[in-house]
N, C-alpha and C positions, 0 to 999 in steps of 0.2 A: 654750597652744594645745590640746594636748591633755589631755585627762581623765585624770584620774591611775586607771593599770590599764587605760585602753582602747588603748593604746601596744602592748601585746602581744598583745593580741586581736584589733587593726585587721587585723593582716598575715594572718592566720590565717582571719579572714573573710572577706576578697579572695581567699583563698586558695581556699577555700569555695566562693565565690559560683563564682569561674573555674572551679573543676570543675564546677560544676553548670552551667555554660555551655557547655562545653567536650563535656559529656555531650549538651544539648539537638542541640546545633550536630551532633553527631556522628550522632542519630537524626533531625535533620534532610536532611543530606544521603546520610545511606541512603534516608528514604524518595521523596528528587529523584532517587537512584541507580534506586530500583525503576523508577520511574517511566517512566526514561529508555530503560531495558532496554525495557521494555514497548512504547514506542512506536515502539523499536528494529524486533523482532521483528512488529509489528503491519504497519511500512514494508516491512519485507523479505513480507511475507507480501502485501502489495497489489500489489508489487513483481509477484512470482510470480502472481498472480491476472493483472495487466495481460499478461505477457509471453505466459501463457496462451489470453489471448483475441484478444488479435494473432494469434497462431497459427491457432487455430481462425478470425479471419477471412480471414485473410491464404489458406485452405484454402477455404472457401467461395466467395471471389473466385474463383480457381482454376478450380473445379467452375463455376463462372456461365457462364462465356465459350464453354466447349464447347456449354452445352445452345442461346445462341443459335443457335450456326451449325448444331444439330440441326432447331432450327425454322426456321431461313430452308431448308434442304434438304429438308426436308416438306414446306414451303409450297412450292418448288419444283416438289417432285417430283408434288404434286396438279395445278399448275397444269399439267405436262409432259401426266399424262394426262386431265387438262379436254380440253386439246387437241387431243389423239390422239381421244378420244370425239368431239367436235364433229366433225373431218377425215374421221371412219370413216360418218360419217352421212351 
């Protein structure tokens, strides 16, 4: 079956090849590792970006609703003395 002298170099070549597999494999999943971190750190960061901008609108809502009832009382207060002008006349 076997070749006479490849019997003891078979083992030794498996042996071989698996580290050099074993190496591949190992700089393969650092660079899945890098990879992961990164998209890690990228999420956390849109993360903070979104939380952010919620804020600032959640803050502008806010601000909005006063300046309505500014101008419904302006517009009021014009039309109060529209009024008073016309009644004075």
């Amino acid at each position: 079956m076997n070749e006479p002298g490849t019997s003891r170099t078979a083992p030794a070549t498996v042996a071989l090849e698996l580290e050099r597999l074993r190496g591949t494999m190992e700089a393969g999943f650092a660079r899945v590792d890098g990879s992961l971190a990164l998209l890690v750190q990228r999420s956390d960061q849109t993360d903070k970006q979104l939380a952010d901008h919620e804020a600032r609108l959640d803050a502008l809502e806010r601000a909005r609703w006063p300046m309505a009832g500014v101008a419904a009382l302006t517009a009021l207060a014009g039309l109060v003395l529209a009024a008073l002008q016309l009644a004075a006349r």
